[in-house]
Structures are given as structure tokens and as C-alpha cells.
BANU-172636 format. One record per atom (N, C-alpha, C, O, CB): residue in one letter; x, y, z. Coordinates in steps of 0.2 Angstrom, whole numbers, plus 5000, padded with zeros to 4 digits. Atoms other than C-alpha are relative to their C-alpha. Glycine has a CB too. Layout:
! BANU-172636
AXYZ;...
END
This chain:
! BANU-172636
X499649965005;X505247845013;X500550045004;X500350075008;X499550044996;X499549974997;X506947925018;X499950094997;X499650114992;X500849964998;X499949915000;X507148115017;X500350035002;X500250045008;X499750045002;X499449954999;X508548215017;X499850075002;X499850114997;X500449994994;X500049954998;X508148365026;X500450065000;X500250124998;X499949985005;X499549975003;X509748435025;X499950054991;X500250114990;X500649935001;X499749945005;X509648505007;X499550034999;X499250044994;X500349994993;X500449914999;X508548645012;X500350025007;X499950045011;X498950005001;X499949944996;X509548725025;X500050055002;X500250065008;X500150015000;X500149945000;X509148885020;X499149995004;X498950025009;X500250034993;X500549994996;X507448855025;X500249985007;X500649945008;X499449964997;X499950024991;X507348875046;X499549975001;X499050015001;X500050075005;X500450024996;X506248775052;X500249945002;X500649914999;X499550004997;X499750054998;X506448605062;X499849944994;X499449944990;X499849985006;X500250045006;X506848435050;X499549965001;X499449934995;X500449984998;X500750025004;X505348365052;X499550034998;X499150004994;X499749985004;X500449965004;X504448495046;X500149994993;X499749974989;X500250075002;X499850015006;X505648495031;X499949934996;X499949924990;X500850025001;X500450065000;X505248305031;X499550004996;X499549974991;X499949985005;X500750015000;X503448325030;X499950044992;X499550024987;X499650035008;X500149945009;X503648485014;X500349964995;X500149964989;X500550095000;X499850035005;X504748365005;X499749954998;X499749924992;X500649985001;X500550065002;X503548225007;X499450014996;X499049974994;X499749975007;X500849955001;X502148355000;X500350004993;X500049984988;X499950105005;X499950005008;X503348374985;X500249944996;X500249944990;X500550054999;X500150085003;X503648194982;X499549974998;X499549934994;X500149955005;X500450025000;X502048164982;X499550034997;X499050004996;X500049985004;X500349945005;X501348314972;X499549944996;X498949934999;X500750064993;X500550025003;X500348184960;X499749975003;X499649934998;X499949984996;X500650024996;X499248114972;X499850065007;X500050065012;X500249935002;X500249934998;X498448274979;X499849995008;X500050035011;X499350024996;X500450034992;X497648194997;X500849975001;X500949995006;X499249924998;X499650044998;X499248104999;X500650065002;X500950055006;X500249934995;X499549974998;X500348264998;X499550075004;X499750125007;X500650014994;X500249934996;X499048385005;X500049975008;X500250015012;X499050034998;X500050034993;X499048265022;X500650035003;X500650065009;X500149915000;X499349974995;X500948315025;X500050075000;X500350095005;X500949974998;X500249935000;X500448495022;X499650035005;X499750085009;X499850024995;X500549984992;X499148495035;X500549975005;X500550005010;X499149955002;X499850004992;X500248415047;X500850045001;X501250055006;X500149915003;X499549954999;X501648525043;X499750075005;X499950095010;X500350034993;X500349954994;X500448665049;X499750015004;X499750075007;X499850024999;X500350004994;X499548585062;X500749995006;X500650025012;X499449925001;X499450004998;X501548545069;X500350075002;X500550095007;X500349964995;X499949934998;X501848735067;X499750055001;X500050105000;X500350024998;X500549954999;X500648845070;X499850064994;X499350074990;X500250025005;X500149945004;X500749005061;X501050024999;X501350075000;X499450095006;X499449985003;X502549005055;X500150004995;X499949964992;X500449985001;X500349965006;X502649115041;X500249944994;X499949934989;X500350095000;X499850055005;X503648995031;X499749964997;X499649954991;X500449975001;X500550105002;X502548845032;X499650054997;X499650044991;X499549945009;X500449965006;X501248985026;X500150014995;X499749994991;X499950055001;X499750005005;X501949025014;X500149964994;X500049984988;X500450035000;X500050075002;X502248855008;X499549974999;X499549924996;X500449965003;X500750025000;X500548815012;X499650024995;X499349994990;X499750015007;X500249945007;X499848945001;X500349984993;X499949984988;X500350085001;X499850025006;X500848904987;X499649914999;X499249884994;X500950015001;X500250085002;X500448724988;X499150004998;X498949964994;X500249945008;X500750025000;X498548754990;X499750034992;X499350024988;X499550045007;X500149985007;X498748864975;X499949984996;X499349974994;X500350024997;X499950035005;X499448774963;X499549934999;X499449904993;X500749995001;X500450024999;X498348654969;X499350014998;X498949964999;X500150005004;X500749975001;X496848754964;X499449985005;X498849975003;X499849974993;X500449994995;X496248754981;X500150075001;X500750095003;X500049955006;X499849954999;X495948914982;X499650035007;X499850085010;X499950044995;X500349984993;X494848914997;X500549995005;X500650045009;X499549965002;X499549984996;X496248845007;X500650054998;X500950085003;X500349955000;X499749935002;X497248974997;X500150035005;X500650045010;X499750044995;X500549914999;X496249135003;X500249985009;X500450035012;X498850014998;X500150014993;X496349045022;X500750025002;X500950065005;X499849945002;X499449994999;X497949015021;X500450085000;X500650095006;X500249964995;X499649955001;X498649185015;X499750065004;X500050115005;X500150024992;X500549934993;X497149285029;X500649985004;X501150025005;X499049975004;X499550034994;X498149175043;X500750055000;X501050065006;X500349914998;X499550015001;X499749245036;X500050095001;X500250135006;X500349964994;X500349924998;X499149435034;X500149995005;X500649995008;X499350034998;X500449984994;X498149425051;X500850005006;X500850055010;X499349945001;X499650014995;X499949355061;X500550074998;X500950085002;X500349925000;X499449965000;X501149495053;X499550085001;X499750145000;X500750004991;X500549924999;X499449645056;X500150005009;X500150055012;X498950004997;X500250014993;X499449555073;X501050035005;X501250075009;X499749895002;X499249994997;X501449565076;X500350094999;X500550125003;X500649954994;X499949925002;X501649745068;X499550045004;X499750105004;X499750014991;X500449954997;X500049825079;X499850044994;X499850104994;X500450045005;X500249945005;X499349885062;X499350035001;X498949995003;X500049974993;X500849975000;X497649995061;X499749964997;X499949944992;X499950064997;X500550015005;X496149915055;X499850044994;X499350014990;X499549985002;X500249935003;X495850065045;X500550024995;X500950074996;X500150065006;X499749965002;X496550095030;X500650054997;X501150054994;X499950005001;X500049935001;X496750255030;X500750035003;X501150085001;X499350035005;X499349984994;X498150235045;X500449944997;X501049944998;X499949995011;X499550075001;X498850065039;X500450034994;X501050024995;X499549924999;X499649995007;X499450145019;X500650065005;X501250055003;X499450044993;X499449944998;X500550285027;X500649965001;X501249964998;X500050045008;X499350064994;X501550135040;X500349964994;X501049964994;X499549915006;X499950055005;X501550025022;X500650024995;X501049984993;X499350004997;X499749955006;X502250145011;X500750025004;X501250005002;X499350084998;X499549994997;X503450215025;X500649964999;X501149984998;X499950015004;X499450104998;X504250005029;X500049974994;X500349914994;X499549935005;X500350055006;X503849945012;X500549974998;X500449924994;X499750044993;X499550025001;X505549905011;X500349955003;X500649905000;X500250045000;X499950044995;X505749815027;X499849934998;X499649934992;X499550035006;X500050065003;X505649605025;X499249995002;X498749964998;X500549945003;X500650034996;X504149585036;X499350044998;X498750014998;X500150025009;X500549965003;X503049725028;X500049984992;X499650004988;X500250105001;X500250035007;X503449645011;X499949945000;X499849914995;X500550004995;X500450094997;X502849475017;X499250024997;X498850004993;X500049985011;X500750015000;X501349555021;X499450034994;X498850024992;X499850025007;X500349995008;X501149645003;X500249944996;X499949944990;X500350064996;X500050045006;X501449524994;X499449925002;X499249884998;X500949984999;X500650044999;X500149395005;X499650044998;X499350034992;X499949975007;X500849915000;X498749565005;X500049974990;X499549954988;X500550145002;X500449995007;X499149554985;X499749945000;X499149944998;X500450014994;X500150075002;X499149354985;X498949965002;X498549934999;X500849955006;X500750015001;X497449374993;X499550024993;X499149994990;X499750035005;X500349955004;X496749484981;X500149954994;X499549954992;X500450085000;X499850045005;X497349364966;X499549925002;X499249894997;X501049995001;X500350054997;X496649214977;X499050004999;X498649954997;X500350005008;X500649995000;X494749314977;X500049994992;X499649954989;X499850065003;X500149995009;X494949354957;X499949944998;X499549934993;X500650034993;X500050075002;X495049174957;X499349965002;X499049924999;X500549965004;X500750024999;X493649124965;X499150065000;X498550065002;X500149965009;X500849945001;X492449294958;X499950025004;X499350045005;X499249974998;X500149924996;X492649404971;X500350044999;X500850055002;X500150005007;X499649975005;X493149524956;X500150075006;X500750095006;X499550024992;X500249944998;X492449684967;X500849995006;X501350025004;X499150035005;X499450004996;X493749634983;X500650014998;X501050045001;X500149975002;X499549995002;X494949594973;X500450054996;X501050044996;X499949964998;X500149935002;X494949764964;X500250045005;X500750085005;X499350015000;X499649944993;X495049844981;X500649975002;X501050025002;X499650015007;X499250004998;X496649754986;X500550034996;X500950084998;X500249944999;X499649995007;X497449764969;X500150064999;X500750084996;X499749974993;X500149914999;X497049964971;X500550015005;X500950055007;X499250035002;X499549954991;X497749974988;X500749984999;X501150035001;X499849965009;X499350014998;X499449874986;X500250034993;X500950034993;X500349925003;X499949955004;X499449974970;X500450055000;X500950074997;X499750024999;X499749944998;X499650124978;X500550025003;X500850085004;X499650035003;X499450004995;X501050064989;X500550014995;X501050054995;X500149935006;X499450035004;X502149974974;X500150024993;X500049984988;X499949935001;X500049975004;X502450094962;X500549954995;X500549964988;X500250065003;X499650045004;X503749974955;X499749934997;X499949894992;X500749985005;X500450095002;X502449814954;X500449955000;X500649914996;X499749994992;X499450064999;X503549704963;X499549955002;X499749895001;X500750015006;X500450054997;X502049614971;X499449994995;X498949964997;X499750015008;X500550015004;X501049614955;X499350015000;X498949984997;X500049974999;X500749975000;X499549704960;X499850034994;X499350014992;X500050055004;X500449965005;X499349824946;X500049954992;X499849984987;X500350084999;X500350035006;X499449684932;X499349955002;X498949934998;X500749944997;X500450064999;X498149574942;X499350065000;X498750054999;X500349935009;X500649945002;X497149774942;X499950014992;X499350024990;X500250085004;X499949975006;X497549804925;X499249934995;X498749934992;X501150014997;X500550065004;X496649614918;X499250025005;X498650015003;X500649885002;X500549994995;X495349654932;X499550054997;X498950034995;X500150035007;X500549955004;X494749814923;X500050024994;X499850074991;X499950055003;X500250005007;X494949784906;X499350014997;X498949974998;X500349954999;X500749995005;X493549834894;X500049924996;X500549904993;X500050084994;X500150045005;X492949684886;X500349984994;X499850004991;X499650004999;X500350005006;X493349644870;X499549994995;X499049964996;X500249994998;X500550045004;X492549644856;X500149954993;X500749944990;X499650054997;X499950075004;X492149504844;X499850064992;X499450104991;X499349915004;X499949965007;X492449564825;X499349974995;X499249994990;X500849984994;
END
């Protein structure tokens, strides 16, 4: 199959990579046929946040949410690893809230929320709770949709008339 690599320029990555993502979106209805070029987009790059990001989305929509959750840890864990962040917290909300602006600290709010969305998904309500709380407290504006994914989280039940 040919693939024009070129009309994604704006994505940076090499065109086989862009190759292998367009082959993924060619092939969206058969699920095994376009998750293959997705794994070897990622086994090809490692932890490049793009492909992450793209990888996550795909596993999403996919309603794999176990690769999801993997996916969007990987993606956290490489910009906590790049940033030197505290495990703690306590010290990490200051740094968050200070940069929150910065590209690389909204990456990783908006993966942090995307986990938190990823657990509600598979009934890990309580974690998902504590995320949705935490990047809450950073994004007062709800750009990464934490406090609607808190708000449906702790809704009172209704009731039935």
C-alpha cells in the first residue's frame, strides 16, 4: 500500500513512522491489522511523546483501555523522568501550578488527566477521583477536563420517580 508521508509534516517524526500511523488509520476497521502498525510505530520509537500520544488515542478509541492506561503511564512517567518531578505530591502541585503553562507540563496534565479518565473506565472510580481532584486544583479554567470527568464521578445518583 503507498503512503504519502508528506501530508503530515507538521507531525516530527521520521516517515516511516508517519507510514506505519497512516497505515493504522487506513486500516481502523480491522482492529489487529491497524493495532500491528501501532505497535511497531512504538516498538520503532521508543518513548516519543507523539507516538504516545497517538498510541493512547488509538487504544482509546479502541476501547482498549488497558493499553490506554499503559500507554498514557509511559507518557507521564517519561516527562516526570525529564522534568526531575517529586514523587510527592505535596512538592510536585506547586512545580505544576507555577509551569502549567509551559507545553511540556501540559502534556503531562493532560496525560495525568487522560489517566484518570482511562481508570473511571475500567472502575478504578476511587483513583480516578484522586486525579480528577488533583489536576483540578491546578486547572482552574478545565482545559484538560478534569473537573467534568470529577463532577459525573461524584454525582448523587438519581432517583427513579
Amino acid at each position: 500500500m503507498q503512503v504519502d508521508a508528506n501530508r503530515f509534516s507538521w507531525f516530527q517524526v521520521p516517515d516511516d513512522i508517519k507510514e506505519l500511523l497512516i497505515l493504522a488509520a487506513q486500516t481502523w476497521e480491522n482492529t489487529s491489522e491497524s493495532e500491528k502498525y501501532i505497535q511497531q510505530a512504538l516498538a520503532k520509537t521508543g518513548d516519543n511523546a507523539d507516538i504516545l500520544v497517538a498510541a493512547y488515542r488509538f487504544f482509546y478509541y479502541k476501547n482498549n483501555y488497558i493499553l490506554a492506561l499503559q500507554t498514557t503511564i509511559k507518557l507521564i512517567d517519561k516527562i516526570k523522568e525529564a522534568e526531575k518531578f517529586p514523587d510527592d505530591w505535596s512538592r510536585l502541585k506547586p512545580i505544576l501550578i507555577k509551569r502549567r503553562e509551559e507545553p511540556q507540563i501540559r502534556l503531562y496534565l493532560n496525560a495525568y488527566a487522560a489517566s484518570g479518565l482511562v481508570l473511571a473506565k475500567l472502575g478504578e472510580i476511587d483513583q480516578a477521583k484522586e486525579i480528577s481532584t488533583r489536576v483540578k486544583e491546578i486547572d482552574a479554567k478545565n482545559d484538560f477536563g478534569a473537573g467534568i470527568l470529577l463532577d459525573i464521578l461524584t454525582r448523587p445518583p438519581e432517583e427513579d420517580d
